[in-house]
Rosetta silent file (secondary structure, phi, psi, omega in degrees, C-alpha in Angstrom):
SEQUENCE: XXXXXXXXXXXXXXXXXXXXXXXXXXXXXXXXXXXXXXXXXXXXXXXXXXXXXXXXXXXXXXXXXXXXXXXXXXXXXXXX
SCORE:     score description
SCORE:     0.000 S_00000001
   1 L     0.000  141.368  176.113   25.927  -16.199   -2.442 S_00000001
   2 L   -91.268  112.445  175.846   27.833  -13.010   -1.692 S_00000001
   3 L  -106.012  141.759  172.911   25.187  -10.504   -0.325 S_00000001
   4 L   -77.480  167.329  170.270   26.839   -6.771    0.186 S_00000001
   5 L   -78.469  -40.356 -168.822   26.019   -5.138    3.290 S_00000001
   6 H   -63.329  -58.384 -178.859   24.015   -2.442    0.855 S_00000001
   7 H   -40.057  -67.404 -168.266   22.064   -4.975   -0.732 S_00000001
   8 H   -53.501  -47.507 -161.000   20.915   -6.605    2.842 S_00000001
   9 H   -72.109  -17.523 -171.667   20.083   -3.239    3.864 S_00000001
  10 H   -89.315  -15.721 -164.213   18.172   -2.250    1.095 S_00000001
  11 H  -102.521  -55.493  157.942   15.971   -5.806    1.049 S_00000001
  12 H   -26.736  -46.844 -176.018   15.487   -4.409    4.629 S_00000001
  13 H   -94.763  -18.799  163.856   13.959   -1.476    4.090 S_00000001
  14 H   -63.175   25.958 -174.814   11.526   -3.316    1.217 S_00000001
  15 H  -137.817  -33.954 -132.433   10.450   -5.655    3.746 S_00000001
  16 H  -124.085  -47.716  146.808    9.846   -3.281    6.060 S_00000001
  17 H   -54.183  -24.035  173.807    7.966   -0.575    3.853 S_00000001
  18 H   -63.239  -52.425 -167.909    5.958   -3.487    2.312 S_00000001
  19 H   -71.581  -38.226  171.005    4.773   -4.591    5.819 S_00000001
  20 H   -53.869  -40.676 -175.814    3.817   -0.920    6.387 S_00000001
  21 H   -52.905  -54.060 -156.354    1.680   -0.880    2.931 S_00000001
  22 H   -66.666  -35.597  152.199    0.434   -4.277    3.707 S_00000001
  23 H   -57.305  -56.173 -158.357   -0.566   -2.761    7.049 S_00000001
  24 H   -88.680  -39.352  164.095   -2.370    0.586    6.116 S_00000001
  25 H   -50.464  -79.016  156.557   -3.877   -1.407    3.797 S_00000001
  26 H   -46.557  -18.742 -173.860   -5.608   -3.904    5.667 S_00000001
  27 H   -66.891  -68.940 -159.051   -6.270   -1.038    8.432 S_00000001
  28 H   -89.173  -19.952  171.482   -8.474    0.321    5.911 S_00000001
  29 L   -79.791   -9.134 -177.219   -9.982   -2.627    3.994 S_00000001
  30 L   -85.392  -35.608  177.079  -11.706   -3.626    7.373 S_00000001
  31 L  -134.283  102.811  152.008  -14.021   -0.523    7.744 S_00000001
  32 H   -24.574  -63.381 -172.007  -14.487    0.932    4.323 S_00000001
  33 H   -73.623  -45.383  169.184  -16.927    3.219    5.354 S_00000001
  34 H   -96.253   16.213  157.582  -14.988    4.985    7.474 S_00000001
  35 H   -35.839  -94.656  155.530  -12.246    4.820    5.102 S_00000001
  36 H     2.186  -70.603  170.890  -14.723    6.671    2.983 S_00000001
  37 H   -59.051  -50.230  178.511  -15.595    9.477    5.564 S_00000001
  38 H   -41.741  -34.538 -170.911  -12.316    9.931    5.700 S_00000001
  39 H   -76.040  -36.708  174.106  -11.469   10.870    2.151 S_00000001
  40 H   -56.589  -23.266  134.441  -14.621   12.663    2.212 S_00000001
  41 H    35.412 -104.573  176.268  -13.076   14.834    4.813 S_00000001
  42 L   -55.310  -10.550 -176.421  -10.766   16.444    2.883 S_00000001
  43 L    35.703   40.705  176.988  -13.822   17.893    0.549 S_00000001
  44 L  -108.086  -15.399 -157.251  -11.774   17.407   -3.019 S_00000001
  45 L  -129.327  143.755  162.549  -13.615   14.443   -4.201 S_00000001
  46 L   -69.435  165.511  171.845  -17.385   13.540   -4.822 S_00000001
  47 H   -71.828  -44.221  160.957  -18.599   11.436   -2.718 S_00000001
  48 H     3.101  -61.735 -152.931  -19.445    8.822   -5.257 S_00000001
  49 H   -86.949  -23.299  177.296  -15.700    8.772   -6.835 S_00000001
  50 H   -74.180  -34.051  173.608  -14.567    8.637   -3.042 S_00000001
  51 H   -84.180    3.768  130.018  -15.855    5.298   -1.801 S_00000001
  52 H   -51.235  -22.916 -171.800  -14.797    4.252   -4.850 S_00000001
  53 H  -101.889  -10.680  164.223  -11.952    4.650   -4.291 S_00000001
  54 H   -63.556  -83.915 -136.242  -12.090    3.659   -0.669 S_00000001
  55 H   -90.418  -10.195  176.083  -13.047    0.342   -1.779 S_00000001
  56 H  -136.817   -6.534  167.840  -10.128   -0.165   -4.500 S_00000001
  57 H   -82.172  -24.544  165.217   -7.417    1.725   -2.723 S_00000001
  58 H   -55.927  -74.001  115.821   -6.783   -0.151    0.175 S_00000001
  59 H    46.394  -77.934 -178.534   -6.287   -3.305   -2.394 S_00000001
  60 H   -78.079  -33.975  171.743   -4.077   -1.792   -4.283 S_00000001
  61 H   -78.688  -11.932  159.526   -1.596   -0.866   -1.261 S_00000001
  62 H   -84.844  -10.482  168.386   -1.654   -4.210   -0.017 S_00000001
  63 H   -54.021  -60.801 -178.899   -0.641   -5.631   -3.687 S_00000001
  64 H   -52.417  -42.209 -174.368    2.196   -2.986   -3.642 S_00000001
  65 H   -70.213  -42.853 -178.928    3.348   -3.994   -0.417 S_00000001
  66 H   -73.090  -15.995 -160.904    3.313   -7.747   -1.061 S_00000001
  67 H   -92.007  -16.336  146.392    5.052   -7.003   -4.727 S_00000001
  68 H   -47.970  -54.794  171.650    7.459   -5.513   -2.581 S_00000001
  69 H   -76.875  -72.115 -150.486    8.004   -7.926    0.188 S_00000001
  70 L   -94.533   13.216  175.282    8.030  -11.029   -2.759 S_00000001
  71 L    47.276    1.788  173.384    9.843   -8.974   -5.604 S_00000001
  72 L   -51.242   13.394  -91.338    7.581  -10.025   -7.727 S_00000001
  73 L    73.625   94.954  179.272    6.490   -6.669  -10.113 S_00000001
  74 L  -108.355  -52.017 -179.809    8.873   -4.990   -7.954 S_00000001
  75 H   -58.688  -13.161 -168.604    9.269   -1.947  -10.194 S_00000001
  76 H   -99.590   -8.411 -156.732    5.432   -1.502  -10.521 S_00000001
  77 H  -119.634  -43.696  179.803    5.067   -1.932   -6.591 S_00000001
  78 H   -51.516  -50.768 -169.935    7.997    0.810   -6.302 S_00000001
  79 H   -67.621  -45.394 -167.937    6.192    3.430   -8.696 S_00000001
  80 L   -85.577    0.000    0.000    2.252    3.179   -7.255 S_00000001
């Protein structure tokens, strides 16, 4: 296979942003709760819809990260 230099570099930085998602993700899937405080924080959200969302956002950025990393849904990993 002929791989470009652009190409390598570019599979670089999706491996490298992926591992950050897949990081900040897990970071946050371990303590929920203070996920949670966190969003609540910011005082834009109820709390209600925030530890929902505490609890499914974390999730979703490690998905993104691995659909990233494995190219798998890669445009769908790109967009969220």
């Amino acid at each position: 296979m002929d791989f470009s230099r652009r190409s390598i570099a570019w599979r670089t930085v999706d491996l490298i942003i992926g591992g950050v998602f897949i990081y900040a993700g897990a970071i946050k899937a371990l303590d929920p709760v203070r996920f949670a405080n966190d969003i609540d924080n910011y005082k834009i959200l109820p709390w209600a819809i925030g530890v929902r969302l505490a609890f499914y956002l974390p999730w979703l950025e490690i998905l993104c990260g691995l659909a990233l990393i494995a190219r798998h849904l890669y445009l769908g990993g790109l967009s969220i």
